[in-house]
N, CA, C and O of each residue as an XYZ file, in Angstrom:
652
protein
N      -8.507      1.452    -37.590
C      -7.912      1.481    -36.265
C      -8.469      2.698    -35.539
O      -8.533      3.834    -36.010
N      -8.802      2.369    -34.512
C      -9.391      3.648    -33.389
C      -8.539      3.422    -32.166
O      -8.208      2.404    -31.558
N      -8.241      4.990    -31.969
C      -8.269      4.722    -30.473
C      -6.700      3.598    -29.951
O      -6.586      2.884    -28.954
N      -5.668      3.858    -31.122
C      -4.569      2.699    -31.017
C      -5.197      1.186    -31.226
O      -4.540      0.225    -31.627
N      -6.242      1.167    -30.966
C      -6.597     -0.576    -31.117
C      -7.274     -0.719    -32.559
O      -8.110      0.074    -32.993
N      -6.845     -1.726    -33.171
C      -7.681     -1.932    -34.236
C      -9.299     -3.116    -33.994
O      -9.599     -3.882    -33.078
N      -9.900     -2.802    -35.101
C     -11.502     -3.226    -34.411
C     -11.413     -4.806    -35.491
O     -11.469     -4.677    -36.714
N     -11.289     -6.052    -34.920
C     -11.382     -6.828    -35.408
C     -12.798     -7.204    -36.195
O     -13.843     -7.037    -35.565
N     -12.860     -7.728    -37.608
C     -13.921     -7.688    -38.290
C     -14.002     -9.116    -38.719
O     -12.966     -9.664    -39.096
N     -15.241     -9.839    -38.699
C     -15.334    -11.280    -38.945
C     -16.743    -11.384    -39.854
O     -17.621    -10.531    -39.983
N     -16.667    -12.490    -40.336
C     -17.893    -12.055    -41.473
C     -19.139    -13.978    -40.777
O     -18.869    -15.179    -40.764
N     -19.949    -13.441    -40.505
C     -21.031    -14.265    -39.551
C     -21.389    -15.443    -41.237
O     -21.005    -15.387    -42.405
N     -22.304    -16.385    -40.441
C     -22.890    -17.358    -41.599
C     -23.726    -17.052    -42.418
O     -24.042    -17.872    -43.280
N     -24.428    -15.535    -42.362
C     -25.328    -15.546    -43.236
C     -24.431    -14.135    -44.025
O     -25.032    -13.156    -44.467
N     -23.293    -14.254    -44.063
C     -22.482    -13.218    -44.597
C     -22.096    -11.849    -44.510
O     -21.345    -11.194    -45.233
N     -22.917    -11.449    -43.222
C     -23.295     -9.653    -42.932
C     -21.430     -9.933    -42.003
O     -20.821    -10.944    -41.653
N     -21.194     -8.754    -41.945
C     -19.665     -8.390    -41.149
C     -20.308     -7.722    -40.004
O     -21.253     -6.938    -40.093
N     -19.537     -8.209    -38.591
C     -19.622     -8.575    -37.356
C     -18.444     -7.943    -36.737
O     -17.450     -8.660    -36.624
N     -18.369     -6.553    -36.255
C     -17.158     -5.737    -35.436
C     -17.385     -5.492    -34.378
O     -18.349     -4.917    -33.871
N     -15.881     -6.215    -33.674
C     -15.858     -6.803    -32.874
C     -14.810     -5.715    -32.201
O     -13.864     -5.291    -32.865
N     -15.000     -5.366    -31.074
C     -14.267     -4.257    -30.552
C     -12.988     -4.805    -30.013
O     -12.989     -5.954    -30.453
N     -11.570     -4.601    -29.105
C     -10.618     -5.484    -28.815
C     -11.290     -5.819    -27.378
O     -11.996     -4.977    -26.823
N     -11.042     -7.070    -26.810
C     -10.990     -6.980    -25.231
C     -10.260     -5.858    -24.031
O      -9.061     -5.608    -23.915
N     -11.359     -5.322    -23.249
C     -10.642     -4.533    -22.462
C     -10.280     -5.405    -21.165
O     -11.131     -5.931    -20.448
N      -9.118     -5.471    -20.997
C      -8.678     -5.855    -19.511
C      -9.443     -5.392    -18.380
O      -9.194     -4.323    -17.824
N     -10.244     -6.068    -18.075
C     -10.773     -5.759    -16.703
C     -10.326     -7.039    -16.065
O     -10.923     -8.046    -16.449
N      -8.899     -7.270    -14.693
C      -8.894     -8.399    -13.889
C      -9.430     -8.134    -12.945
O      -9.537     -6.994    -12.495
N      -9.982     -9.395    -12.344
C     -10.148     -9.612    -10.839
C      -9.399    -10.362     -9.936
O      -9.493    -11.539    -10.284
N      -8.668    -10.247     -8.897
C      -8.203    -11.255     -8.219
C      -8.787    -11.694     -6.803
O      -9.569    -10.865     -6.338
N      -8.611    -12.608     -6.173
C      -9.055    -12.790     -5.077
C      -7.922    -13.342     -4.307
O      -7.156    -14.233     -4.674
N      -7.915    -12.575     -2.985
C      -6.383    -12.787     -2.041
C      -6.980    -13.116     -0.582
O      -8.134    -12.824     -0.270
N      -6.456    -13.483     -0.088
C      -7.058    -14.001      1.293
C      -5.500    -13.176      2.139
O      -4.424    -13.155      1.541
N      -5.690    -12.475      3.760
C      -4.663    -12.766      4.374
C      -3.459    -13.416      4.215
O      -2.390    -12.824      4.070
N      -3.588    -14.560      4.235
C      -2.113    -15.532      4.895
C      -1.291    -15.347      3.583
O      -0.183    -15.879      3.533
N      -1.746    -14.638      2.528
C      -0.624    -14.568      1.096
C      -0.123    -13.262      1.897
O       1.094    -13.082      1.846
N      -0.636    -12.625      2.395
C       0.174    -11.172      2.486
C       1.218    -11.162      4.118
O       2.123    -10.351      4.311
N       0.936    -11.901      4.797
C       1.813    -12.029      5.936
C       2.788    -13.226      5.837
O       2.913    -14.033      4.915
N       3.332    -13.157      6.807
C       4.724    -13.480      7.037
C       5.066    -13.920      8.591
O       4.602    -13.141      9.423
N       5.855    -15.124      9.152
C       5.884    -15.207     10.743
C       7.174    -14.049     10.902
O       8.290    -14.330     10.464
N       6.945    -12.951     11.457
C       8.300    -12.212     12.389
C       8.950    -13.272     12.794
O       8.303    -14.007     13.539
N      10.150    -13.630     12.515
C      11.102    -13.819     13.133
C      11.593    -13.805     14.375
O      12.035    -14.842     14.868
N      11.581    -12.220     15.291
C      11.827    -12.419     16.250
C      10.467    -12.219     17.490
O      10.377    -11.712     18.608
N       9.637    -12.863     16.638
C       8.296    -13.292     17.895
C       7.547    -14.560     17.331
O       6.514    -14.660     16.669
N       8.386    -15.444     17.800
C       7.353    -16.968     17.339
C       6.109    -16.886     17.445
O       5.725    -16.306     18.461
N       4.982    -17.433     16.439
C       3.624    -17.114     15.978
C       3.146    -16.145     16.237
O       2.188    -16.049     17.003
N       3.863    -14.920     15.489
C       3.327    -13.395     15.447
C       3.566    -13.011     14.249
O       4.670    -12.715     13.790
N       2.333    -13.002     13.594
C       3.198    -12.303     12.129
C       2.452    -11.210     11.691
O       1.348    -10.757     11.995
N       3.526    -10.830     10.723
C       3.728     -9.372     10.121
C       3.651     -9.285      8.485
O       3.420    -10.188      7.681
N       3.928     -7.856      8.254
C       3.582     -7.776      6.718
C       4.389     -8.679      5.870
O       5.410     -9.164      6.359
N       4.099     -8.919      4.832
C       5.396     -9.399      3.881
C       5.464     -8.460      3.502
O       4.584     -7.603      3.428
N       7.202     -8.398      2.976
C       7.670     -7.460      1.829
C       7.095     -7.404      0.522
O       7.101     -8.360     -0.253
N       6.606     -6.301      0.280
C       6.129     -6.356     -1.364
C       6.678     -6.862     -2.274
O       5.923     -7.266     -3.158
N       7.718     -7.008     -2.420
C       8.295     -8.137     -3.714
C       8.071     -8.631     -3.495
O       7.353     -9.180     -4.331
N       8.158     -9.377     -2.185
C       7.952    -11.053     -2.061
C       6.723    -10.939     -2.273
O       6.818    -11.088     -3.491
N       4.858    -10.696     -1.995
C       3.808    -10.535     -2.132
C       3.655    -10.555     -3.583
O       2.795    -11.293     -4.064
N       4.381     -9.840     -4.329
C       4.239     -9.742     -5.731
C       4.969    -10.854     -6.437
O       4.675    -11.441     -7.478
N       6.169    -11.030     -5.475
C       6.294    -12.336     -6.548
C       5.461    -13.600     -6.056
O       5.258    -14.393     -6.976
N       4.934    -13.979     -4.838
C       4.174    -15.033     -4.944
C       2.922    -15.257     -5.187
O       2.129    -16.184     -5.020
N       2.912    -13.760     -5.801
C       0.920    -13.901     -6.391
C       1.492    -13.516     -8.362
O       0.901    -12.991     -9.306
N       2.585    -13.986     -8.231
C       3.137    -13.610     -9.618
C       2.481    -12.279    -10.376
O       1.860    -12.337    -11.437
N       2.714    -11.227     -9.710
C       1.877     -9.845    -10.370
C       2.541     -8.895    -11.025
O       2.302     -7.722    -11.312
N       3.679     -9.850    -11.256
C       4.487     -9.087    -12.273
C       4.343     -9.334    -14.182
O       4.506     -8.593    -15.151
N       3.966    -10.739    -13.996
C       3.284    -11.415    -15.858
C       2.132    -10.382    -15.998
O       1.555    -10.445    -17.084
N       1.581     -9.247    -14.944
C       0.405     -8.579    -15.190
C       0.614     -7.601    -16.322
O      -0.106     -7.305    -17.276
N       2.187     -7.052    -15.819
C       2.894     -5.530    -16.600
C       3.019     -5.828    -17.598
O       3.363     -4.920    -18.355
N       2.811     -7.366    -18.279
C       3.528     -7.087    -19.724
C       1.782     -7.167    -20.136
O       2.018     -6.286    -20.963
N       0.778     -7.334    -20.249
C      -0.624     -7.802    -20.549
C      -0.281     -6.188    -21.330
O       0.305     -5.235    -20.816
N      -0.756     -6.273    -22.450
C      -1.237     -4.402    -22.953
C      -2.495     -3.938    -22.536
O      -2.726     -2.799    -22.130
N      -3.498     -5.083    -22.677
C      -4.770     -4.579    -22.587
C      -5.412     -4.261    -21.290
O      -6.283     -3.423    -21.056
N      -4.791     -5.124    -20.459
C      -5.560     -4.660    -18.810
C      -5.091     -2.954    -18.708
O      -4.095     -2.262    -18.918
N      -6.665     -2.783    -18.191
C      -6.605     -1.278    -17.493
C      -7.265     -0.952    -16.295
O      -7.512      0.183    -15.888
N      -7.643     -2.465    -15.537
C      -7.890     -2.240    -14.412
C      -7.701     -3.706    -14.211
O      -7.872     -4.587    -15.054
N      -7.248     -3.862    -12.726
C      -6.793     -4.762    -11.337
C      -7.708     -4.971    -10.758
O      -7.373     -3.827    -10.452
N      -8.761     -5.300    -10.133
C      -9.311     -5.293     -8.857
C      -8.983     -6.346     -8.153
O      -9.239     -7.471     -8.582
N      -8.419     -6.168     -7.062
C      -7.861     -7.368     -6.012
C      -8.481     -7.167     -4.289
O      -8.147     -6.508     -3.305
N      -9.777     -8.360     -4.707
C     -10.825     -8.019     -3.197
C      -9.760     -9.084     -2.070
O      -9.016    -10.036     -2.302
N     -10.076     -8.488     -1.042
C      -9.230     -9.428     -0.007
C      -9.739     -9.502      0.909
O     -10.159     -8.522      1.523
N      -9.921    -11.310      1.478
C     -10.876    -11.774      2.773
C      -9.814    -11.720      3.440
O      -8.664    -12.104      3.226
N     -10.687    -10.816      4.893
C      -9.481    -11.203      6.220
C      -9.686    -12.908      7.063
O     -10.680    -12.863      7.789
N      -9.079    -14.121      7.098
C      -8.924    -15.492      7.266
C      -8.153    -15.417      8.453
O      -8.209    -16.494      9.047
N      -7.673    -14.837      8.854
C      -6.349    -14.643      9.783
C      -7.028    -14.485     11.409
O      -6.194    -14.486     12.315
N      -8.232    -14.375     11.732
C      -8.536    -14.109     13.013
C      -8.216    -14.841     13.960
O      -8.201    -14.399     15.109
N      -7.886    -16.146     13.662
C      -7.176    -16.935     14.956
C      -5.590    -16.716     14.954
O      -4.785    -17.481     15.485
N      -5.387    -15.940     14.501
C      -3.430    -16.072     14.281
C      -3.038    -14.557     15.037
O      -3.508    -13.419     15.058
N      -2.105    -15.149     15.520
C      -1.483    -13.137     16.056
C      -0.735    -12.803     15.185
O       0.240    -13.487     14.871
N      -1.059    -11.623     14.593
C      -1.360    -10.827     13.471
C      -0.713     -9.079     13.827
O      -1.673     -8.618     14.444
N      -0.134     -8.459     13.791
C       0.369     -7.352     13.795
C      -1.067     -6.206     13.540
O      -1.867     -6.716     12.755
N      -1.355     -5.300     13.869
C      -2.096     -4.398     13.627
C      -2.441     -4.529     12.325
O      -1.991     -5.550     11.805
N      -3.039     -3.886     11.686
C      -3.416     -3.850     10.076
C      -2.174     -4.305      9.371
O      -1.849     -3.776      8.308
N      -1.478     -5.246      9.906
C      -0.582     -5.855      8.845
C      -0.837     -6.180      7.518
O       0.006     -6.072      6.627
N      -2.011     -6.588      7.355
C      -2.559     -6.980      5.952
C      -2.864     -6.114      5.056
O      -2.538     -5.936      3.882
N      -3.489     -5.642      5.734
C      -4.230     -4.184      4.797
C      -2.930     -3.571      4.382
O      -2.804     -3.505      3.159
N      -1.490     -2.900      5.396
C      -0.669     -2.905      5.080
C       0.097     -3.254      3.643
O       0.327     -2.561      2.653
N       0.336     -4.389      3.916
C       0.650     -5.515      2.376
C      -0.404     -4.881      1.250
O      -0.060     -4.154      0.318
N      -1.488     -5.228      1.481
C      -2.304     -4.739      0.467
C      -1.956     -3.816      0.237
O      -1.122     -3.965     -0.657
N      -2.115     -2.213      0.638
C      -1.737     -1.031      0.137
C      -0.780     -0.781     -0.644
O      -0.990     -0.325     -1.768
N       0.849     -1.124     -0.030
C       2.013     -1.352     -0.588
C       1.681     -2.029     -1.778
O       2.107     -1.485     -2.797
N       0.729     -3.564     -2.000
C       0.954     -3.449     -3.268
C       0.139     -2.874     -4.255
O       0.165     -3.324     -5.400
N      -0.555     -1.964     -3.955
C      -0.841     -0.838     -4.860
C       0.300      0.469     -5.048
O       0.485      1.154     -6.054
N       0.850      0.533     -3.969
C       2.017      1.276     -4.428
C       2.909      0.440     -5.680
O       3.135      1.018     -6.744
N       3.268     -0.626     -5.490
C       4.290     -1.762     -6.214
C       3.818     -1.235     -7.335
O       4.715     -0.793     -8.053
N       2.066     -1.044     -8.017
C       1.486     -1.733     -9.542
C       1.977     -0.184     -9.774
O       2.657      0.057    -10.771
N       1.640      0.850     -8.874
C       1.917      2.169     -9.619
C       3.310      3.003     -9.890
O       3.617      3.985    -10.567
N       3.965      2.130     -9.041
C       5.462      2.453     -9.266
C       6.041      1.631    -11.065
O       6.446      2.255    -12.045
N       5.837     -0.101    -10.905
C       6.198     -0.340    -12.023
C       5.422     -0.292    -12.753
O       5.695     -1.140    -13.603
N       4.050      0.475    -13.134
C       3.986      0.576    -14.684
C       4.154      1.623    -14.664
O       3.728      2.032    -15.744
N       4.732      2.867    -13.805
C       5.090      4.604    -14.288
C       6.580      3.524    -14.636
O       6.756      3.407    -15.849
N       7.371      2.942    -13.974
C       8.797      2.646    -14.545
C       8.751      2.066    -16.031
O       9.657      2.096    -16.863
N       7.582      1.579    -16.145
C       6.946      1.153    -18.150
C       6.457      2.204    -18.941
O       6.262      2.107    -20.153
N       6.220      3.387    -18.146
C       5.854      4.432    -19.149
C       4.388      4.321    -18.993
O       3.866      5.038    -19.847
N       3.684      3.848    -18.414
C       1.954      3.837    -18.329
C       1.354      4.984    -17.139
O       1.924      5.187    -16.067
N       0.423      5.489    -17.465
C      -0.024      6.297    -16.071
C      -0.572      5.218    -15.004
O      -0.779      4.132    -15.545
N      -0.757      5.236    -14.119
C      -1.349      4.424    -13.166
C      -1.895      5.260    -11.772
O      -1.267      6.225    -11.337
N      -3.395      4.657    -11.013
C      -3.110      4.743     -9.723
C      -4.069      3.720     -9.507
O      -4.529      2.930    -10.331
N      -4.369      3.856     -8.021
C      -5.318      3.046     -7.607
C      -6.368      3.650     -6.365
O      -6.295      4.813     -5.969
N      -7.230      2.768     -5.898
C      -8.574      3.310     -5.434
C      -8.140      2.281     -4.036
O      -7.096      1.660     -4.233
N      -8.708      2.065     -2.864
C      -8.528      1.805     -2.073
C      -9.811      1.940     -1.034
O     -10.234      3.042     -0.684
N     -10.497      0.428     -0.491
C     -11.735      1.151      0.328
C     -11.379     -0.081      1.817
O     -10.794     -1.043      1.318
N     -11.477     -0.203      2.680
C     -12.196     -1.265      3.149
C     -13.792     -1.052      3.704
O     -14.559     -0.110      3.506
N     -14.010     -2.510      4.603
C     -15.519     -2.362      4.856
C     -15.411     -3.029      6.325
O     -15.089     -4.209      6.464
N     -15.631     -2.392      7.129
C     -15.654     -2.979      8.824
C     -16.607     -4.078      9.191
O     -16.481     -4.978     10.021
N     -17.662     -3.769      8.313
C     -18.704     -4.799      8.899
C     -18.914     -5.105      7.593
O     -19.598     -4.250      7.032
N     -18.448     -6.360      6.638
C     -19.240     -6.997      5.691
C     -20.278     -7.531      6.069
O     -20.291     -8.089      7.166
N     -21.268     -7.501      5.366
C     -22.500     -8.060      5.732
C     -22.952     -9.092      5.394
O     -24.113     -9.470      5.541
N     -21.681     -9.895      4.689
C     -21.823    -11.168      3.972
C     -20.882    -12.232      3.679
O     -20.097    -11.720      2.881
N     -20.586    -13.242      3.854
C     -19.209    -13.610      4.132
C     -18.516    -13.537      2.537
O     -17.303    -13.370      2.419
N     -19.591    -13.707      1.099
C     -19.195    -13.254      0.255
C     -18.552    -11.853     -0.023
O     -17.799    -11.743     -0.991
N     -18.797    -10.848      0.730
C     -18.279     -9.498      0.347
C     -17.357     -9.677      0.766
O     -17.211    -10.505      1.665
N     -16.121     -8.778      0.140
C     -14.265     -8.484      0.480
C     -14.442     -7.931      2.144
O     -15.485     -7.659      2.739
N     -13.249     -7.888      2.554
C     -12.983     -6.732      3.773
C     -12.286     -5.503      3.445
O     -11.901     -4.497      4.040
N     -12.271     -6.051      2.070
C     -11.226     -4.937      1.579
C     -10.848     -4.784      0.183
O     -10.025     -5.625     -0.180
N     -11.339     -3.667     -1.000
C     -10.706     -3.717     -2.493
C      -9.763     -2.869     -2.385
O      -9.801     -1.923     -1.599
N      -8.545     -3.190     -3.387
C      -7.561     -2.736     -4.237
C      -7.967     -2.844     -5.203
O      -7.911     -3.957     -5.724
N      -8.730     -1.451     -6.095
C      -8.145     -1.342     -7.858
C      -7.212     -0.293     -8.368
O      -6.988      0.913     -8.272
N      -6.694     -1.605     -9.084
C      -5.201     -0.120    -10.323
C      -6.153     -0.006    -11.159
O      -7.140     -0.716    -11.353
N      -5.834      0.841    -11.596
C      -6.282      1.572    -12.602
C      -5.188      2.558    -13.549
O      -4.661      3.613    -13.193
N      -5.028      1.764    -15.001
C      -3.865      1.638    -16.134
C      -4.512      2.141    -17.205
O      -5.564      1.850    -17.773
N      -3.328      3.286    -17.436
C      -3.164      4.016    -19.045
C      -4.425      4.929    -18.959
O      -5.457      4.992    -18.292
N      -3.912      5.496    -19.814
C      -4.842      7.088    -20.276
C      -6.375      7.372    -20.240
O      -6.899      8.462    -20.014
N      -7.006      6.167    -20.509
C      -7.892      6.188    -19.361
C      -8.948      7.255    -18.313
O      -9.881      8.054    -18.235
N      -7.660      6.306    -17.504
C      -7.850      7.324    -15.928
C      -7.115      8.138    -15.922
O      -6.654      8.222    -14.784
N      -6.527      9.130    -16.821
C      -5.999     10.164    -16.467
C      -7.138     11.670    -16.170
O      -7.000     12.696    -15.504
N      -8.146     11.177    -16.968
C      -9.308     12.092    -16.650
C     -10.486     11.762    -14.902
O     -11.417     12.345    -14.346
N      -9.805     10.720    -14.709
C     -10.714     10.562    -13.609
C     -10.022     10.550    -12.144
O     -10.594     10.176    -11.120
N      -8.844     10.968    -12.213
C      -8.188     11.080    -11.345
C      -9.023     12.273    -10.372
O      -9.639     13.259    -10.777
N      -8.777     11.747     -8.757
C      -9.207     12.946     -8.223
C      -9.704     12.004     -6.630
O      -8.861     11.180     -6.276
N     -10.611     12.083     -5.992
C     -10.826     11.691     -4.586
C     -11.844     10.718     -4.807
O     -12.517     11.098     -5.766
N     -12.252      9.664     -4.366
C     -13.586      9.190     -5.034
C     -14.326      8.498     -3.205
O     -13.943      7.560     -2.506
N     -15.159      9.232     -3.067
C     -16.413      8.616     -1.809
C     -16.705      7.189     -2.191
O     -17.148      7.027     -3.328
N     -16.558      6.295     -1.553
C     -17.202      5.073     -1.894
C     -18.367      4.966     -1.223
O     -19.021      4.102     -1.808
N     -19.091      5.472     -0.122
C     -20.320      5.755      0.091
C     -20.071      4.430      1.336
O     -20.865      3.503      1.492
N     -18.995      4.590      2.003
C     -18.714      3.213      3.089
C     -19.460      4.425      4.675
O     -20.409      3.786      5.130
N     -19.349      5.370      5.245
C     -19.962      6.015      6.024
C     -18.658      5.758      7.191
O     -17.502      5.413      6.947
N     -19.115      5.972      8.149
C     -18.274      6.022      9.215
C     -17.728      4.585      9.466
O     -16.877      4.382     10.332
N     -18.243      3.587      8.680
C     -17.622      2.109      9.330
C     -16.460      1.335      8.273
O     -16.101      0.158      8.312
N     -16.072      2.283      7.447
C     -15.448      2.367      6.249
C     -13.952      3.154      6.112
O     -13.556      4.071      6.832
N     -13.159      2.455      4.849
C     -11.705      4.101      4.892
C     -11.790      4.016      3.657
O     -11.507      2.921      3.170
N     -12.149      4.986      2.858
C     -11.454      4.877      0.925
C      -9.972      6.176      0.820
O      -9.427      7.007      1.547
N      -9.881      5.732     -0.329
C      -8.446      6.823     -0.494
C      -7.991      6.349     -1.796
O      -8.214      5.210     -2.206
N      -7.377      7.208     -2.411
C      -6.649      6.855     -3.449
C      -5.353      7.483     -3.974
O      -4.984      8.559     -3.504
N      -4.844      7.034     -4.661
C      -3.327      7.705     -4.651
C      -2.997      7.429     -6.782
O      -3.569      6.583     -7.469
N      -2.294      8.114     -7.112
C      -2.247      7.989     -8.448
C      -0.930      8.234     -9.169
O      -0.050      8.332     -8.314
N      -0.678      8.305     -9.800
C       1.186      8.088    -10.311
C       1.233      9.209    -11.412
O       2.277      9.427    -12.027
């Protein structure tokens, strides 16, 4: 056992033994807008952030906290929403908050946590995000904590926050 994980060992067909390290959790998710907003209420077709629970519970990102092995999140997010009236950075909003959400409940599990935060003003591709969220879980990143440049320049925001 290293390192808390033990190193699984399997013995191949021509009989030599084959160690096999554990899987490290690396997720990815992919979120579009319209999961993270919500119609305001009191302005018919104007909408606004959702509440982070609700965001978390309908992208179910709570079955994430019990996983042991993930130690990183990345959740890229396309902005889809340009024909809809939309609140200022409502989305991005949502997004952020739920990087607050992942680092609040796994410090309430006892895990260190934070996360990284960039967007990108001008993707240059309809494949690229407008925007990453990564957590980043357990001991880890406790050594890499600190400010990180994503190298976005003036058409860009990074930031990060950590638990």
């Amino acid at each position: 056992m290293q390192n808390g994980h033990s190193n699984a060992a399997t013995t191949s067909q021509n009989g030599s033994t084959i160690h096999r390290k554990p899987a490290m959790g690396k997720l990815k998710l992919t979120v579009e807008c319209d999961g993270l907003l919500m119609l305001d209420v009191n302005s018919p077709g104007h909408f606004i952030s959702k509440p982070t629970v609700e965001a978390a519970q309908d992208f179910q990102l709570e079955t994430l906290l019990a996983v042991p092995l993930i130690h990183q999140i990345k959740i890229k997010y396309f902005h889809v929403c340009g024909s809809m009236d939309v609140e200022k950075d409502a989305c991005l909003v949502a997004l952020w908050a739920i990087g607050d959400w992942f680092v609040d409940r796994y410090r309430t599990v006892g895990k260190s946590a934070k996360y990284k935060k960039w967007t990108i003003s001008r993707a240059g591709d309809w494949g690229d995000p407008d925007a990453v969220l990564t957590i980043l879980v357990g001991e880890r990143n406790r050594n890499t904590i600190g400010h990180v440049h994503c190298g976005l320049g003036s058409d860009g925001e990074a930031g990060e926050v950590e638990a």
